[in-house]
PAPA-34251 format. One line per 8 residues: number of its first residue (from 0); their letters; for each residue x, y, z of N, C-alpha, C. Coordinates in nm, 4 decimals. Atoms other than C-alpha are relative to their C-alpha. Example, Ala and Ser with C-alpha at 12.3 -4.5 7.8 and 13.67 -1.06 7.14 Angstrom:
// residues 2
0 = AS = 0.0890 -0.1190 0.0000 1.2300 -0.4500 0.7800 0.0900 0.1200 0.0000 | -0.0820 -0.1190 -0.0060 1.3670 -0.1060 0.7140 -0.0770 0.1090 0.0730
//
This chain:
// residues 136
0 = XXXXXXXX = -0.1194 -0.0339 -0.0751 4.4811 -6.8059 -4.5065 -0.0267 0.1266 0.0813 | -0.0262 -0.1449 -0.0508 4.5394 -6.5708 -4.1974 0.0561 0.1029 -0.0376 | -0.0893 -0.1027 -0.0321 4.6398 -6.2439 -4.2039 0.0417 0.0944 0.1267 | -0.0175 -0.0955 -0.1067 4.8126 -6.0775 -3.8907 -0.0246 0.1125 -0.0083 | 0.0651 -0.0752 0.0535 4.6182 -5.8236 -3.8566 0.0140 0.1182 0.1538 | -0.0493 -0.1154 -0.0983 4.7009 -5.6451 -3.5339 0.0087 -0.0702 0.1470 | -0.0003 0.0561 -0.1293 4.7397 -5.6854 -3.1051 -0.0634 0.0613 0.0385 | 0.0883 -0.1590 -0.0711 4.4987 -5.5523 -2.8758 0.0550 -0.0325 0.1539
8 = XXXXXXXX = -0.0560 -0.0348 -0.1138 4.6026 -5.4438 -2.5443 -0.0985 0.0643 0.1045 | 0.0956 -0.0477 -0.0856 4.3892 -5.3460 -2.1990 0.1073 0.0794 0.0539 | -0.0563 -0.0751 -0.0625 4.4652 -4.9959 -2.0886 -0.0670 -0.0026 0.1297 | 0.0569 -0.0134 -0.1206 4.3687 -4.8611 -1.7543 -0.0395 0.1774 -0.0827 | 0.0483 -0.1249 0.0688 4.3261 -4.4779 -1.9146 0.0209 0.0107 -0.1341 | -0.0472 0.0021 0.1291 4.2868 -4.4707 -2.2865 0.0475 0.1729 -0.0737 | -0.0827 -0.1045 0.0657 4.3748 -4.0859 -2.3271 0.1309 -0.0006 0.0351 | -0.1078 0.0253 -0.0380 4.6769 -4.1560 -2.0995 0.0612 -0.0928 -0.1246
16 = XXXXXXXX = -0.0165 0.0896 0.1062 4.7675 -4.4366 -2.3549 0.0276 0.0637 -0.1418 | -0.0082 -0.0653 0.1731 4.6702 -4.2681 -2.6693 0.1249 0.0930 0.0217 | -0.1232 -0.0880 -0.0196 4.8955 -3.9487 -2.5759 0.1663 -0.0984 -0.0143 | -0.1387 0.0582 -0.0428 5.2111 -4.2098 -2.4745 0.0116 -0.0644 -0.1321 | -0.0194 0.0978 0.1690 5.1732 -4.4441 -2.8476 0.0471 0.1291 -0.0653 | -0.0463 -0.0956 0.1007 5.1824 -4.1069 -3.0379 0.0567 0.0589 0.0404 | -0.1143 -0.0709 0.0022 5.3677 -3.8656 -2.8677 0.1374 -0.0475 0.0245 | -0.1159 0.0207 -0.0227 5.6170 -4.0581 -2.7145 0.1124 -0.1234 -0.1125
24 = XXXXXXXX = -0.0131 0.1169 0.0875 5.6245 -4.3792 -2.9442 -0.0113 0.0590 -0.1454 | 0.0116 -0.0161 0.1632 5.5553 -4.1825 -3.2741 -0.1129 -0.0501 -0.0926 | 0.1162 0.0778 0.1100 5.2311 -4.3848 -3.3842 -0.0748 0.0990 -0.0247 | 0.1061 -0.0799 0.0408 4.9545 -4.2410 -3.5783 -0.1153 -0.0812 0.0807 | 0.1014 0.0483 -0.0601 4.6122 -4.2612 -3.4090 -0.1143 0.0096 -0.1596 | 0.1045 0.0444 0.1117 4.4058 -4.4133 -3.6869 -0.1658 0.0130 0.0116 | 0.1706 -0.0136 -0.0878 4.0599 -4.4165 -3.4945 -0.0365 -0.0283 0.1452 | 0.0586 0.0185 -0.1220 3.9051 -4.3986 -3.1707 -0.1286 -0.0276 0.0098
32 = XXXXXXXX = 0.1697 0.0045 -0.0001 3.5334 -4.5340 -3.1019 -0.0478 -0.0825 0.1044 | 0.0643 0.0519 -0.1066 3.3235 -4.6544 -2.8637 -0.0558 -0.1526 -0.0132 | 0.0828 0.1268 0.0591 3.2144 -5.0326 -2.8398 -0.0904 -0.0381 0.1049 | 0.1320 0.0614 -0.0554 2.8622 -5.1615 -2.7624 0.0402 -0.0911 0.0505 | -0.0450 0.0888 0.0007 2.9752 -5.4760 -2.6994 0.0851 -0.0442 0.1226 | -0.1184 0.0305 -0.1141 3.2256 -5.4529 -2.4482 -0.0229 0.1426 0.1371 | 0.0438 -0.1142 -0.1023 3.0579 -5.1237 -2.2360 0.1888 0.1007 -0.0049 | -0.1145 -0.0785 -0.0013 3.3800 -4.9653 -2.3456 0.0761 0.1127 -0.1307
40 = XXXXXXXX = -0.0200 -0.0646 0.1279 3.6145 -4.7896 -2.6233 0.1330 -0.0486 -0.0304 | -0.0886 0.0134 0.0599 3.8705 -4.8398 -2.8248 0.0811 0.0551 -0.1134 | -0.1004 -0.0806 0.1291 4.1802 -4.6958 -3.0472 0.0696 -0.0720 -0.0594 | -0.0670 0.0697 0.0887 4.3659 -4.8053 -3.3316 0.1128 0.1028 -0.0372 | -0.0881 -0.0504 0.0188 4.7109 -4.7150 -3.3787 0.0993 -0.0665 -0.1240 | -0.0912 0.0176 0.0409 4.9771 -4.7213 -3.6392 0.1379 0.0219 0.0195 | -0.1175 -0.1027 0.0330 5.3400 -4.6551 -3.7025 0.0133 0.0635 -0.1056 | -0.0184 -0.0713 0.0755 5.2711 -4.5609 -4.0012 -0.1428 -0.0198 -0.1056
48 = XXXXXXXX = 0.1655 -0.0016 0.0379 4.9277 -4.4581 -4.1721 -0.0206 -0.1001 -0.1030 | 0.0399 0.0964 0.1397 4.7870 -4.7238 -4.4205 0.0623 -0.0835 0.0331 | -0.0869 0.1060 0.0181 5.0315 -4.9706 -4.2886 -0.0338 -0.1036 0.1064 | 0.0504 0.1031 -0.1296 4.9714 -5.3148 -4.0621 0.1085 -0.0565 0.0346 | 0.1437 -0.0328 -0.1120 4.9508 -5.4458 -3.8203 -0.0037 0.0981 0.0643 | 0.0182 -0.0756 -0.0951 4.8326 -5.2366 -3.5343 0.0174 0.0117 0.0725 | -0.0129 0.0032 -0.1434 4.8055 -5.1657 -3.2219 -0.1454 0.0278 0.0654 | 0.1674 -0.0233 -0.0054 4.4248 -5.1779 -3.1006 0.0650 0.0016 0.1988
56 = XXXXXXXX = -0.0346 -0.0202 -0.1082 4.4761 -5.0032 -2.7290 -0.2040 0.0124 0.0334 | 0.1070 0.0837 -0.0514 4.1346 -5.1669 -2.5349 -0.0432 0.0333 0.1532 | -0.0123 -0.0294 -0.1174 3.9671 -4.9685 -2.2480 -0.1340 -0.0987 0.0529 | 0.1375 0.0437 -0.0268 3.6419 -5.1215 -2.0522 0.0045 0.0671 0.1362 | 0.0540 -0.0749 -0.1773 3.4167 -4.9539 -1.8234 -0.0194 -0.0328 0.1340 | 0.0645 0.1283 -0.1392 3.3336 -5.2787 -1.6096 0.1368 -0.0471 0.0603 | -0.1171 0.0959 -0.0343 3.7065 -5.3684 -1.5621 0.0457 0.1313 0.1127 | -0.0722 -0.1239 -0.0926 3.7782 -5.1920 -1.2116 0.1580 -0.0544 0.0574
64 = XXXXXXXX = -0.1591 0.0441 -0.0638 4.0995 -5.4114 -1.0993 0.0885 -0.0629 -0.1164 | -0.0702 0.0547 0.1040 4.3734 -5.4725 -1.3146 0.1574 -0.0577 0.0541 | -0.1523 0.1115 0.0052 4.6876 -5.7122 -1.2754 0.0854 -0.0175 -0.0814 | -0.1573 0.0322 0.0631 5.0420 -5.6847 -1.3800 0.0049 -0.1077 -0.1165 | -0.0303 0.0816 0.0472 5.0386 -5.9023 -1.6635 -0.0946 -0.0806 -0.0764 | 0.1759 0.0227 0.0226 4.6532 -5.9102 -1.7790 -0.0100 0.1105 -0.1367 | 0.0456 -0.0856 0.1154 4.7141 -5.6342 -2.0508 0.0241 -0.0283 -0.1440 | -0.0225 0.0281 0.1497 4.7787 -5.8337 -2.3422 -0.2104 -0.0718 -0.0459
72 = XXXXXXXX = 0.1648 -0.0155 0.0097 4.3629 -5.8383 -2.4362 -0.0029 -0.1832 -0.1114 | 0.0450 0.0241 0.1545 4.3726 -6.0294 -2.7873 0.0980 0.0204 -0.1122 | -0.1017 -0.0200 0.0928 4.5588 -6.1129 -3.0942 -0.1098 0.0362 -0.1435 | 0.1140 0.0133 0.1235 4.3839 -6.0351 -3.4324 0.0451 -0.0318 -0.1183 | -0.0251 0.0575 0.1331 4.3841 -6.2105 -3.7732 -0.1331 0.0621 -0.0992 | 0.1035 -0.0613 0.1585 4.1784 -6.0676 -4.1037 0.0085 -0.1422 -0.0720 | 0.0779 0.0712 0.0800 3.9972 -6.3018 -4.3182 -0.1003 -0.0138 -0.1236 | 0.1303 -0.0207 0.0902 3.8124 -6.3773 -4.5909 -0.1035 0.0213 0.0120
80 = XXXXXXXX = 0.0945 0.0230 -0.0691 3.5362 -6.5111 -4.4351 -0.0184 -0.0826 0.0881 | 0.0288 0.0472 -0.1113 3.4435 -6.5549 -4.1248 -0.0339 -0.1088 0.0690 | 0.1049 0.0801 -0.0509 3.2050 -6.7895 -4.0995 0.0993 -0.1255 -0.0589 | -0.1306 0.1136 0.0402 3.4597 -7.0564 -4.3157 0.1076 -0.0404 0.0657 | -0.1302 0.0079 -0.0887 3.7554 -6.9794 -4.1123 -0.1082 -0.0832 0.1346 | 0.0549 0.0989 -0.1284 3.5344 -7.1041 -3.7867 -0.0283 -0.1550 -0.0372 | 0.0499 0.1907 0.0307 3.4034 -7.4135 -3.9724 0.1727 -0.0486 0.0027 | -0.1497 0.0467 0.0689 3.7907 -7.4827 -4.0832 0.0675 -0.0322 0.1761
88 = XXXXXXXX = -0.0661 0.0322 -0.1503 3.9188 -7.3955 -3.6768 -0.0526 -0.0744 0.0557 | 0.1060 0.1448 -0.0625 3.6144 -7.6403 -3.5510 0.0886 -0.1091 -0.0343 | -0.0298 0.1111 0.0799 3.7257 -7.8923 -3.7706 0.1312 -0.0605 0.0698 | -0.1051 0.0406 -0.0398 4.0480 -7.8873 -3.6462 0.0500 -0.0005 0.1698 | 0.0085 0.0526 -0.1375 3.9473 -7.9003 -3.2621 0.0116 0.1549 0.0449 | 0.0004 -0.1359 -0.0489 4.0294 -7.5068 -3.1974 -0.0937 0.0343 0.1084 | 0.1171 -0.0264 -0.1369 3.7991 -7.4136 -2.8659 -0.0512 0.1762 -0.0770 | 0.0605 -0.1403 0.0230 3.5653 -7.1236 -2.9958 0.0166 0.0530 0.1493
96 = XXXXXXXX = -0.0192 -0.0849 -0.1559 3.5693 -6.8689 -2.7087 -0.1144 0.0766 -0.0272 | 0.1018 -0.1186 0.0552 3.2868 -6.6350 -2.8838 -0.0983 -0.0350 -0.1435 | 0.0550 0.0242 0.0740 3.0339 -6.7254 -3.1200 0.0302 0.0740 -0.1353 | -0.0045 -0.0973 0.0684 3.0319 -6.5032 -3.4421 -0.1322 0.0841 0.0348 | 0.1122 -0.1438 0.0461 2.8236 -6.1697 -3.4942 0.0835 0.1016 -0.0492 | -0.0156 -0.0660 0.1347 2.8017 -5.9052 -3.7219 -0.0148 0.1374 0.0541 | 0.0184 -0.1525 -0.0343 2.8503 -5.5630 -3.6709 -0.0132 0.0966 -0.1423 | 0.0141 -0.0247 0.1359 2.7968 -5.2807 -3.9426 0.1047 -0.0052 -0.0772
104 = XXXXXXXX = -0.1562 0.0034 0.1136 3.1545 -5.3613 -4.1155 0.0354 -0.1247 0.0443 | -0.0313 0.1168 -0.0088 3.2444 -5.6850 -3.9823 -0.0607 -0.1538 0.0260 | 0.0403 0.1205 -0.0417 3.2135 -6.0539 -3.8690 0.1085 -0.0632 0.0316 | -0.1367 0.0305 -0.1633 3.3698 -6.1214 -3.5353 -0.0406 -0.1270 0.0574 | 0.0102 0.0734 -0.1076 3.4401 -6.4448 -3.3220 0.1081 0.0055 0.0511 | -0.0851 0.0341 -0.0920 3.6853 -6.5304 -3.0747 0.0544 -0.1458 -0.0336 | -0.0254 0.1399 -0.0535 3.8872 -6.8228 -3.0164 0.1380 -0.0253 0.0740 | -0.1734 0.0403 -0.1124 4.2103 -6.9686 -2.7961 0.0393 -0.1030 -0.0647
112 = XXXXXXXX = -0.1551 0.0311 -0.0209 4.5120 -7.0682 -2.8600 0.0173 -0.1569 0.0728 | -0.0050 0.1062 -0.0833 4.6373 -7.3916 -2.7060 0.0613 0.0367 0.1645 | -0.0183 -0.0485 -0.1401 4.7612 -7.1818 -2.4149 -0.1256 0.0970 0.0527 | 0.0814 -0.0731 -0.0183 4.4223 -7.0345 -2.4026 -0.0180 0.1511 -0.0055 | -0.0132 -0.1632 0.0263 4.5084 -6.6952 -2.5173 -0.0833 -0.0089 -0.1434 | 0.1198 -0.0342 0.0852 4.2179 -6.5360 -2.7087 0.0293 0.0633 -0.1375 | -0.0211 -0.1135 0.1197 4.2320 -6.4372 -3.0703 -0.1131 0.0265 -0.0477 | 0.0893 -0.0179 0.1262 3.9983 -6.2483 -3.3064 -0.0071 -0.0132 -0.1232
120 = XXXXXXXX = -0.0139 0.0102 0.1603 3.9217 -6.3380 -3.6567 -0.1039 0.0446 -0.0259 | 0.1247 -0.0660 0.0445 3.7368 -6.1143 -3.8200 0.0238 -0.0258 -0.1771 | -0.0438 -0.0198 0.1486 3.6417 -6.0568 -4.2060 -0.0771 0.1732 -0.0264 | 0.0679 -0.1826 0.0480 3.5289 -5.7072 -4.3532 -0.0969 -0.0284 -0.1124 | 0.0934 0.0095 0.1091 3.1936 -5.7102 -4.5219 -0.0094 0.0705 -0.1495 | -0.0249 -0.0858 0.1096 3.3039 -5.4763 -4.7275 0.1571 -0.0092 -0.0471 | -0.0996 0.0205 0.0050 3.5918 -5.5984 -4.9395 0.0681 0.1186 -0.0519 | -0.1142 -0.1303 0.0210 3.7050 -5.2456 -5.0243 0.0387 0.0981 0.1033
128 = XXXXXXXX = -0.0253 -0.0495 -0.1075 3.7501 -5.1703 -4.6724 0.1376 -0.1335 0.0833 | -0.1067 0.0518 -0.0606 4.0282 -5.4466 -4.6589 0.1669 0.0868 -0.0560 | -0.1376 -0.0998 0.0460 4.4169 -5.2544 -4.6388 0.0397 -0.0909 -0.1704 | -0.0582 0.0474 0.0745 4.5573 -5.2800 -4.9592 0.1196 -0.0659 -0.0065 | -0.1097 0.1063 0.0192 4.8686 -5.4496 -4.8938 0.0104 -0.1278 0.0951 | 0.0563 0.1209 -0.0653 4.6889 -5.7255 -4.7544 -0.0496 -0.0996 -0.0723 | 0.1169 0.0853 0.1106 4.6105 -6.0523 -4.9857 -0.0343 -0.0776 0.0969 | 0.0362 0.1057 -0.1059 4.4042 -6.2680 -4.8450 -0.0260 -0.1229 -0.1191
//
């Protein structure tokens, strides 16, 4: 079984962004880091520390034009495992969008929606790095 596990969103400035979630919105900024992967960076926000889902605010370096209506990035679901959940969404016709790979804490693919909107399902290699009020 899924767990909703957060939304990610494409900014155009991610300190602009970060500043507006927490000061004006009240979230906690959980982490900020850079991703290989996407030539970009990314932050993770709460409303409230330890608690889900998120708010994963999604900058990239390569993205120079952006369109009204283009900033919803990605939905994300947590998992057991990864590699099961894909056999299970195959099975049931799901369009992969992203192969899996492994980063040092996870195991990420992609896939769409029947309106072609992209989600992530990841799992955490490390099961004491999943939130505690999360069963999976």
């Amino acid at each position: 079984m899924a767990f909703f596990f957060y939304t990610g969103i494409i900014v155009q400035d991610l300190d602009r962004s970060i500043k507006f979630y927490t000061e004006v919105m009240g979230m906690k900024l959980l982490g900020r880091m850079k991703n290989l992967y996407t030539n970009g960076e990314f932050a993770e926000l709460a409303s409230r520390e330890g608690e889900l889902p998120y708010l994963e605010l999604n900058w990239y370096a390569d993205k120079k034009a952006y369109t009204n209506g283009d900033e919803l990035d990605h939905l994300g679901f947590l998992v057991q495992n990864a590699y099961e959940e894909l056999e299970r969404l195959e099975k049931l016709g799901v369009q992969i969008a992203q192969r899996p790979y492994e980063t040092k804490n996870h195991v990420i693919f992609f896939a769409k929606d029947p309106d072609g909107i992209w989600f992530e399902v990841l799992s955490k290699k490390h099961k004491d790095a999943i939130p505690k009020n999360v069963n999976l």
